[in-house]
RODRENZA-421224 format. One record per residue (C-alpha): residue in three letters; x, y, z. Coordinates in steps of 0.05 Angstrom, whole numbers, plus 32768, in hexadecimal, padded with zeros to 4 digits. Layout:
# RODRENZA-421224
alaXYZ/...
END
This chain:
# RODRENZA-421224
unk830782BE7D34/unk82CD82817D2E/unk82BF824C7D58/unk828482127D56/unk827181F57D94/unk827181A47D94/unk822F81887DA2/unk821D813C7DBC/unk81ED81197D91/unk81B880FC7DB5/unk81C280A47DAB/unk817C807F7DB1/unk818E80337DB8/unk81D880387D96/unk81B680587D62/unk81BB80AB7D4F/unk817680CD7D56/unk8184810F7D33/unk81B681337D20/unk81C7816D7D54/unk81BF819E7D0F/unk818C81867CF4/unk815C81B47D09/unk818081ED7D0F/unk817382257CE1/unk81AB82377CAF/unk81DA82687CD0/unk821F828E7CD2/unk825282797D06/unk825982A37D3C/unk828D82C87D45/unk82B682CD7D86/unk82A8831B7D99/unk826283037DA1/unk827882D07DD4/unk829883147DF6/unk825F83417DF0/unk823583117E13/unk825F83097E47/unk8268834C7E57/unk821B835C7E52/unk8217831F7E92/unk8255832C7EB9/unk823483657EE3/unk81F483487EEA/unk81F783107F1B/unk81B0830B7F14/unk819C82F87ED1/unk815E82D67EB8/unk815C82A97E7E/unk812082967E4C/unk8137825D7E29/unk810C824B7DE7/unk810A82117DB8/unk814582297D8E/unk817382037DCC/unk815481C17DC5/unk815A81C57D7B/unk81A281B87D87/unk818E817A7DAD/unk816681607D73/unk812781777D87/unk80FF81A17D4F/unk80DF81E17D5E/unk80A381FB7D31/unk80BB82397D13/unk80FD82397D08/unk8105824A7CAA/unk8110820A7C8B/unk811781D57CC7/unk80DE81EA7CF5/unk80A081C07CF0/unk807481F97CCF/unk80A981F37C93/unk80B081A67C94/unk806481967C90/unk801781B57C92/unk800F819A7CD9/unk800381C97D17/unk800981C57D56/unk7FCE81A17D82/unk7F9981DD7D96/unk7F8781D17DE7/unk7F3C81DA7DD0/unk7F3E81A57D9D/unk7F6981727DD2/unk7F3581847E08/unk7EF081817DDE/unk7F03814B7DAC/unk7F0A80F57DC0/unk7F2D80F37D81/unk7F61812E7D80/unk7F6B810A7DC2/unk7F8380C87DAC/unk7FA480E57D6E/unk7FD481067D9E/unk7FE180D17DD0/unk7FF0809E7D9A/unk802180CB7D76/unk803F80E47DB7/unk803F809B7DD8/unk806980847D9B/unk809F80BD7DA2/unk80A580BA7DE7/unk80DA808E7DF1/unk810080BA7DBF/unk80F380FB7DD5/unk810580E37E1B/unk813680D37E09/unk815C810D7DED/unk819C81367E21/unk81A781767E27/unk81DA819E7DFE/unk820F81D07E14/unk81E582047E12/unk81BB81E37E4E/unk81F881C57E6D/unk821282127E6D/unk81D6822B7E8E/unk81D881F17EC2/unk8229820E7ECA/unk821382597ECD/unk81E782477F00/unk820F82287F29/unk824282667F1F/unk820882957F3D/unk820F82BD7EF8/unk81C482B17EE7/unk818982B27F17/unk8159827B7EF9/unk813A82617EB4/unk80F2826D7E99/unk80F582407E5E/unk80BB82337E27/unk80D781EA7E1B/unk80AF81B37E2E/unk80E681847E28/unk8106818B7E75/unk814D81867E51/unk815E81C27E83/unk815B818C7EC2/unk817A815F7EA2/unk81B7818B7E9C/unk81B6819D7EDD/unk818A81E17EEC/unk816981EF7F2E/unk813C82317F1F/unk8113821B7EE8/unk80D582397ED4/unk80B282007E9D/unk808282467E86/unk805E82157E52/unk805E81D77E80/unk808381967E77/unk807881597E49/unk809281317E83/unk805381317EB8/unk800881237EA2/unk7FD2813C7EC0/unk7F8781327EC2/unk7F54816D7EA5/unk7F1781507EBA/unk7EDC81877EC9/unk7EDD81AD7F02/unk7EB081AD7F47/unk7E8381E07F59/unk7EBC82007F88/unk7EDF81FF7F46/unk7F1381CC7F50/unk7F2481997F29/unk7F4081477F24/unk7F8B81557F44/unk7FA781117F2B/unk7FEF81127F04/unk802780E07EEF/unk806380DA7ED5/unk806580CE7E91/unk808E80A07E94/unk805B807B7EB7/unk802380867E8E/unk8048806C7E59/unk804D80257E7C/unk8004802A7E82/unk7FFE80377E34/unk802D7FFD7E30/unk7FF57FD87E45/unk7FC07FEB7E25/unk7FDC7FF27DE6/unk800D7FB67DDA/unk80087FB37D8C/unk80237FEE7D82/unk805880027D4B/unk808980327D46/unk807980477D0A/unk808480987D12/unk80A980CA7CE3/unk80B281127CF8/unk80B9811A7D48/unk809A81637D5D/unk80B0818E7D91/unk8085816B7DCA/unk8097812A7DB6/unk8058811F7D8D/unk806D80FB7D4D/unk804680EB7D0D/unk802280AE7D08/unk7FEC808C7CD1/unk7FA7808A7CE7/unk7FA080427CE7/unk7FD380447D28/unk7FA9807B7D47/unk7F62805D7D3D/unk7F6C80207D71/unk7F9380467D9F/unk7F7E803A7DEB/unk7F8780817E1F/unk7F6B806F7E68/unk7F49809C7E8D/unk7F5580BC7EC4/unk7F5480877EFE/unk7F3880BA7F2F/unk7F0480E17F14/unk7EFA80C27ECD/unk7F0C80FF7EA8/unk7F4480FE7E6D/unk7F88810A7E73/unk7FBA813B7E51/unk8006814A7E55/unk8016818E7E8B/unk802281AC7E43/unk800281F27E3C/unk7FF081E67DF5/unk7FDF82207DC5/unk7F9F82427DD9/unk7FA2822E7E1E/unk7FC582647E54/unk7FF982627E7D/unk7FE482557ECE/unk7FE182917EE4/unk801182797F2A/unk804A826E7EFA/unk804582B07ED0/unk804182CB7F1E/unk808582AA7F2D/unk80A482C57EED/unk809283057EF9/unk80B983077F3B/unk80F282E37F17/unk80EC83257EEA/unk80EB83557F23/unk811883317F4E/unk814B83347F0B/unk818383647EEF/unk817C83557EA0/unk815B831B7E7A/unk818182F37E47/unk815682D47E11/unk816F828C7DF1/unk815E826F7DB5/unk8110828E7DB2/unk80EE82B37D78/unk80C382D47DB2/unk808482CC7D82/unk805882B37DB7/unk804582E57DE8/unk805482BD7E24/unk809982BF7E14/unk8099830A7DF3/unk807B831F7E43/unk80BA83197E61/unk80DA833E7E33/unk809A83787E3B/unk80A9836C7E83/unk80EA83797E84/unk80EA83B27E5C/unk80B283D87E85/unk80E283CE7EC8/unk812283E77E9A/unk814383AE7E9C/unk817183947E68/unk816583617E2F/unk819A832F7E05/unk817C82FE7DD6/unk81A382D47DB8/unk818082AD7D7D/unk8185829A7D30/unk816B82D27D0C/unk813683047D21/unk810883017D5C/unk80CE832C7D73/unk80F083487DAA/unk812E83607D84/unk811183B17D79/unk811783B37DD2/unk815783847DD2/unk819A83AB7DF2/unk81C2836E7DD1/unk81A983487D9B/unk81DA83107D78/unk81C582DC7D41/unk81E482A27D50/unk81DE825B7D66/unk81D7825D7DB4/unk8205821D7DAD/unk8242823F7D97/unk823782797DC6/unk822D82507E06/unk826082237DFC/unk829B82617DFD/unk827782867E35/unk82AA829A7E67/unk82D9825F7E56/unk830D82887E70/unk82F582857EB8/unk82EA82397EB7/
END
Protein backbone atom coordinates (compact mmCIF):
# COMPACT_ATOMS: atom_id res chain seq x y z
CA UNK A 1 0.00 0.00 0.00
CA UNK A 2 0.95 3.95 -1.08
CA UNK A 3 0.00 6.94 0.26
CA UNK A 4 1.04 10.84 -0.58
CA UNK A 5 0.79 13.23 2.03
CA UNK A 6 -1.30 16.55 1.01
CA UNK A 7 0.76 19.61 1.27
CA UNK A 8 -0.55 23.50 1.59
CA UNK A 9 0.85 25.70 -1.00
CA UNK A 10 2.18 28.68 0.34
CA UNK A 11 -0.47 31.94 -1.22
CA UNK A 12 1.57 35.33 -1.46
CA UNK A 13 -1.18 38.11 -2.05
CA UNK A 14 -4.06 35.60 -3.51
CA UNK A 15 -1.48 34.58 -5.69
CA UNK A 16 0.52 30.79 -5.61
CA UNK A 17 4.27 31.25 -4.91
CA UNK A 18 5.54 27.79 -5.82
CA UNK A 19 4.42 24.80 -6.20
CA UNK A 20 4.92 22.56 -3.00
CA UNK A 21 6.85 19.93 -5.74
CA UNK A 22 8.57 21.98 -7.42
CA UNK A 23 11.67 21.55 -5.89
CA UNK A 24 11.59 18.34 -4.84
CA UNK A 25 13.79 15.84 -6.40
CA UNK A 26 12.11 13.09 -8.54
CA UNK A 27 11.18 10.22 -6.25
CA UNK A 28 9.17 6.89 -5.64
CA UNK A 29 6.19 7.01 -3.30
CA UNK A 30 6.71 5.72 -0.14
CA UNK A 31 5.38 2.94 0.78
CA UNK A 32 3.42 2.37 4.06
CA UNK A 33 5.88 -0.27 5.91
CA UNK A 34 8.22 2.62 5.93
CA UNK A 35 5.74 4.71 7.79
CA UNK A 36 5.90 1.47 10.35
CA UNK A 37 9.52 1.03 10.52
CA UNK A 38 9.90 4.50 11.54
CA UNK A 39 7.64 4.28 14.03
CA UNK A 40 8.88 1.51 15.65
CA UNK A 41 12.60 2.79 15.47
CA UNK A 42 10.87 6.08 17.85
CA UNK A 43 8.35 4.38 19.99
CA UNK A 44 10.97 3.36 22.67
CA UNK A 45 12.97 6.30 22.55
CA UNK A 46 11.14 9.08 24.26
CA UNK A 47 14.08 11.01 23.76
CA UNK A 48 14.83 11.60 20.25
CA UNK A 49 16.73 14.33 18.56
CA UNK A 50 15.96 15.60 15.20
CA UNK A 51 18.29 17.38 12.47
CA UNK A 52 16.06 18.76 10.11
CA UNK A 53 17.78 19.86 6.62
CA UNK A 54 16.64 21.81 3.60
CA UNK A 55 14.93 18.83 1.93
CA UNK A 56 11.67 19.86 4.59
CA UNK A 57 11.34 23.31 3.39
CA UNK A 58 11.59 22.17 -0.15
CA UNK A 59 8.13 20.97 0.38
CA UNK A 60 7.19 24.49 1.41
CA UNK A 61 8.57 25.94 -1.76
CA UNK A 62 11.72 26.85 -0.60
CA UNK A 63 14.81 25.57 -2.84
CA UNK A 64 17.72 23.92 -1.37
CA UNK A 65 21.17 23.89 -3.33
CA UNK A 66 21.91 20.36 -3.99
CA UNK A 67 19.15 18.55 -4.44
CA UNK A 68 19.70 16.60 -8.76
CA UNK A 69 17.76 18.60 -11.07
CA UNK A 70 15.82 21.25 -8.77
CA UNK A 71 18.54 22.40 -6.35
CA UNK A 72 20.13 25.66 -7.22
CA UNK A 73 23.65 24.07 -8.15
CA UNK A 74 21.52 22.30 -11.08
CA UNK A 75 19.29 25.31 -11.94
CA UNK A 76 22.15 27.87 -12.44
CA UNK A 77 26.18 28.65 -12.06
CA UNK A 78 25.49 30.77 -8.99
CA UNK A 79 26.88 29.80 -5.41
CA UNK A 80 26.18 30.50 -2.41
CA UNK A 81 27.58 34.02 -0.76
CA UNK A 82 31.23 33.14 0.84
CA UNK A 83 31.29 34.99 4.58
CA UNK A 84 34.84 36.31 3.50
CA UNK A 85 33.67 37.92 0.40
CA UNK A 86 30.25 39.48 2.39
CA UNK A 87 32.67 40.67 5.15
CA UNK A 88 35.73 42.10 2.97
CA UNK A 89 33.83 43.32 -0.07
CA UNK A 90 31.23 46.92 -0.15
CA UNK A 91 30.01 45.36 -3.16
CA UNK A 92 29.32 41.57 -2.43
CA UNK A 93 27.59 43.56 0.34
CA UNK A 94 25.00 45.39 -1.51
CA UNK A 95 24.68 42.67 -4.09
CA UNK A 96 23.24 40.58 -1.30
CA UNK A 97 21.04 42.96 0.48
CA UNK A 98 19.39 44.11 -2.73
CA UNK A 99 18.62 40.56 -3.84
CA UNK A 100 17.66 39.48 -0.38
CA UNK A 101 15.63 42.86 0.33
CA UNK A 102 13.54 42.05 -2.83
CA UNK A 103 12.65 38.34 -1.75
CA UNK A 104 11.98 39.09 1.58
CA UNK A 105 8.55 39.65 1.60
CA UNK A 106 8.31 36.30 -0.22
CA UNK A 107 10.39 34.22 1.61
CA UNK A 108 8.64 35.51 4.71
CA UNK A 109 6.22 34.68 3.75
CA UNK A 110 6.26 30.98 3.13
CA UNK A 111 4.29 28.23 6.22
CA UNK A 112 5.42 25.35 7.31
CA UNK A 113 4.45 21.91 5.90
CA UNK A 114 3.37 18.73 7.62
CA UNK A 115 6.47 17.64 8.12
CA UNK A 116 7.12 20.78 10.57
CA UNK A 117 3.59 20.75 11.78
CA UNK A 118 4.45 16.91 12.75
CA UNK A 119 7.47 17.82 14.58
CA UNK A 120 5.60 20.72 16.42
CA UNK A 121 2.88 17.53 17.25
CA UNK A 122 5.72 15.03 18.28
CA UNK A 123 6.87 17.47 20.47
CA UNK A 124 4.15 18.19 22.12
CA UNK A 125 3.60 14.18 22.46
CA UNK A 126 7.13 14.08 24.43
CA UNK A 127 8.21 11.48 21.59
CA UNK A 128 11.19 13.73 20.51
CA UNK A 129 13.47 15.78 22.79
CA UNK A 130 14.28 18.93 20.61
CA UNK A 131 15.29 20.08 16.88
CA UNK A 132 18.82 21.12 15.63
CA UNK A 133 17.83 22.25 12.20
CA UNK A 134 20.29 23.71 9.31
CA UNK A 135 17.32 25.83 7.90
CA UNK A 136 17.53 29.34 8.09
CA UNK A 137 14.00 29.83 7.27
CA UNK A 138 12.38 29.54 11.13
CA UNK A 139 9.44 27.52 9.44
CA UNK A 140 9.98 25.14 12.61
CA UNK A 141 8.42 28.15 14.98
CA UNK A 142 6.08 28.83 12.94
CA UNK A 143 4.64 25.36 13.28
CA UNK A 144 4.79 25.35 16.64
CA UNK A 145 8.32 23.89 18.12
CA UNK A 146 9.74 24.89 21.48
CA UNK A 147 13.45 23.16 21.47
CA UNK A 148 14.91 24.52 18.48
CA UNK A 149 18.43 24.66 17.80
CA UNK A 150 18.77 27.32 14.42
CA UNK A 151 22.70 25.43 14.06
CA UNK A 152 23.28 27.80 10.94
CA UNK A 153 21.46 30.91 12.39
CA UNK A 154 18.25 32.50 11.18
CA UNK A 155 17.45 34.80 8.23
CA UNK A 156 14.96 36.42 10.54
CA UNK A 157 17.38 38.64 13.04
CA UNK A 158 20.35 40.90 11.70
CA UNK A 159 23.17 41.62 13.40
CA UNK A 160 26.08 44.02 13.29
CA UNK A 161 29.96 42.56 12.51
CA UNK A 162 31.67 45.61 13.09
CA UNK A 163 35.50 45.01 14.40
CA UNK A 164 36.15 44.09 17.66
CA UNK A 165 37.68 46.00 20.93
CA UNK A 166 40.84 45.27 22.35
CA UNK A 167 38.95 42.96 25.13
CA UNK A 168 37.79 41.38 21.94
CA UNK A 169 34.22 42.26 21.86
CA UNK A 170 32.39 43.45 19.38
CA UNK A 171 29.16 46.06 18.18
CA UNK A 172 26.12 43.91 20.02
CA UNK A 173 23.34 45.73 18.01
CA UNK A 174 20.51 43.35 16.22
CA UNK A 175 16.93 43.71 14.67
CA UNK A 176 14.36 42.15 13.39
CA UNK A 177 14.32 41.83 9.99
CA UNK A 178 11.39 42.68 9.63
CA UNK A 179 12.45 45.94 10.81
CA UNK A 180 15.31 46.48 8.88
CA UNK A 181 13.35 46.01 6.01
CA UNK A 182 11.14 49.17 6.86
CA UNK A 183 14.35 50.91 7.11
CA UNK A 184 15.38 49.69 3.47
CA UNK A 185 11.93 50.81 2.64
CA UNK A 186 13.23 54.04 3.15
CA UNK A 187 16.16 54.26 1.76
CA UNK A 188 15.48 52.54 -1.20
CA UNK A 189 11.91 53.61 -2.45
CA UNK A 190 12.44 53.02 -6.28
CA UNK A 191 12.86 49.76 -5.96
CA UNK A 192 11.38 46.94 -8.31
CA UNK A 193 10.54 43.63 -7.93
CA UNK A 194 12.07 42.50 -10.61
CA UNK A 195 13.63 39.01 -9.23
CA UNK A 196 13.56 35.45 -10.83
CA UNK A 197 14.91 32.46 -8.89
CA UNK A 198 14.42 32.85 -4.95
CA UNK A 199 17.48 30.89 -3.09
CA UNK A 200 17.34 29.10 0.02
CA UNK A 201 17.97 32.30 2.28
CA UNK A 202 15.68 34.27 0.55
CA UNK A 203 18.31 35.93 -1.68
CA UNK A 204 16.81 36.17 -5.18
CA UNK A 205 18.41 37.11 -8.50
CA UNK A 206 18.41 40.53 -9.55
CA UNK A 207 20.15 42.70 -12.69
CA UNK A 208 22.91 44.83 -11.76
CA UNK A 209 21.42 47.97 -12.67
CA UNK A 210 18.94 47.31 -9.39
CA UNK A 211 21.97 46.47 -7.26
CA UNK A 212 24.29 49.42 -8.25
CA UNK A 213 22.05 52.28 -6.45
CA UNK A 214 21.11 50.21 -3.68
CA UNK A 215 21.30 52.07 -0.19
CA UNK A 216 22.44 49.47 3.21
CA UNK A 217 22.77 51.79 6.50
CA UNK A 218 25.17 51.21 8.79
CA UNK A 219 25.23 50.19 11.88
CA UNK A 220 23.61 53.05 14.05
CA UNK A 221 25.82 52.23 16.98
CA UNK A 222 29.17 51.66 16.09
CA UNK A 223 29.18 52.42 12.24
CA UNK A 224 30.19 49.00 11.23
CA UNK A 225 28.07 46.93 8.42
CA UNK A 226 25.45 44.78 8.96
CA UNK A 227 24.72 41.04 7.99
CA UNK A 228 21.85 38.51 8.44
CA UNK A 229 22.62 35.91 11.92
CA UNK A 230 23.23 33.51 8.83
CA UNK A 231 26.40 31.40 9.28
CA UNK A 232 27.25 31.56 5.70
CA UNK A 233 29.73 29.10 4.03
CA UNK A 234 33.20 29.56 5.34
CA UNK A 235 32.21 31.06 8.44
CA UNK A 236 31.82 28.56 11.78
CA UNK A 237 29.32 27.76 13.79
CA UNK A 238 29.48 29.75 17.54
CA UNK A 239 30.98 27.57 19.35
CA UNK A 240 27.97 28.10 22.50
CA UNK A 241 25.53 26.53 20.13
CA UNK A 242 27.62 23.47 18.87
CA UNK A 243 28.06 23.33 23.00
CA UNK A 244 24.25 23.10 23.38
CA UNK A 245 23.97 20.45 20.68
CA UNK A 246 26.29 18.41 22.00
CA UNK A 247 24.31 18.04 25.30
CA UNK A 248 21.14 17.66 23.17
CA UNK A 249 23.36 14.58 21.78
CA UNK A 250 24.31 13.27 25.16
CA UNK A 251 21.27 14.06 26.83
CA UNK A 252 19.50 11.90 23.70
CA UNK A 253 18.45 8.13 23.00
CA UNK A 254 18.81 8.08 18.97
CA UNK A 255 18.94 10.87 16.38
CA UNK A 256 16.58 10.97 13.46
CA UNK A 257 17.88 12.80 10.43
CA UNK A 258 15.15 14.75 8.00
CA UNK A 259 15.45 15.71 4.74
CA UNK A 260 19.57 16.42 4.84
CA UNK A 261 22.29 15.11 2.48
CA UNK A 262 24.69 15.53 5.64
CA UNK A 263 27.41 16.97 3.13
CA UNK A 264 28.38 19.72 5.34
CA UNK A 265 30.19 18.68 8.27
CA UNK A 266 28.25 20.62 10.70
CA UNK A 267 25.38 18.58 10.04
CA UNK A 268 27.47 15.11 9.39
CA UNK A 269 28.90 15.91 13.48
CA UNK A 270 25.87 14.87 14.94
CA UNK A 271 25.71 11.99 13.18
CA UNK A 272 29.88 11.34 14.21
CA UNK A 273 28.54 12.24 17.56
CA UNK A 274 26.09 10.02 17.86
CA UNK A 275 27.75 7.25 16.64
CA UNK A 276 30.91 7.62 18.99
CA UNK A 277 28.23 7.52 22.18
CA UNK A 278 26.40 4.31 20.33
CA UNK A 279 23.53 5.82 19.82
CA UNK A 280 21.18 5.12 17.04
CA UNK A 281 20.69 6.88 13.62
CA UNK A 282 17.36 7.10 11.03
CA UNK A 283 17.65 9.43 8.10
CA UNK A 284 15.06 9.77 6.20
CA UNK A 285 15.88 11.67 2.84
CA UNK A 286 15.58 11.45 -1.15
CA UNK A 287 18.32 9.40 -2.20
CA UNK A 288 21.76 8.95 -0.66
CA UNK A 289 23.32 10.93 2.07
CA UNK A 290 26.76 10.91 3.68
CA UNK A 291 25.73 9.51 6.71
CA UNK A 292 23.89 6.44 5.24
CA UNK A 293 27.24 3.74 5.67
CA UNK A 294 26.58 4.49 9.99
CA UNK A 295 22.66 4.80 9.54
CA UNK A 296 20.62 1.78 11.63
CA UNK A 297 17.55 2.91 9.34
CA UNK A 298 17.90 4.49 6.22
CA UNK A 299 14.61 5.16 3.93
CA UNK A 300 14.44 7.24 0.60
CA UNK A 301 11.54 9.00 0.65
CA UNK A 302 9.89 12.34 0.86
CA UNK A 303 9.85 13.31 4.62
CA UNK A 304 6.27 14.68 3.58
CA UNK A 305 4.66 11.46 2.99
CA UNK A 306 6.34 9.85 5.99
CA UNK A 307 5.38 12.52 8.58
CA UNK A 308 2.11 12.95 7.61
CA UNK A 309 1.18 8.86 8.48
CA UNK A 310 3.35 8.90 11.61
CA UNK A 311 1.46 7.28 14.34
CA UNK A 312 -1.99 8.33 12.85
CA UNK A 313 -3.30 5.55 14.69
CA UNK A 314 -2.74 7.10 18.11
CA UNK A 315 -4.17 10.53 17.11
Amino acid sequence: MRFLARLRVPQINGNRFYSSSMFVPAHEPAHESDCRRLEKFLEDKPHILVLTGAGISTESGIPDYRSEGVGLYARSNHKPIQHGDFVKSEATRKRYWARNYVGWPRFSSIAPNVTHYTLARLEREGRISGIVTQNVDRLHGKAGSKEVVELHGSGYDVICIGSQDERGKGCNYRIDRHEFQHILDQLNPAMEDNSTAMRPDGDVELSMEYVQGFKIPPCPQCGGNLKPQIVFFGDNVPMPRIEKVVRMIIESDGVLVLGSSLTVFSGYRIILQAKELGLPVAIINIGATRGDPKADLKISARCGEIMSNLFKSNR
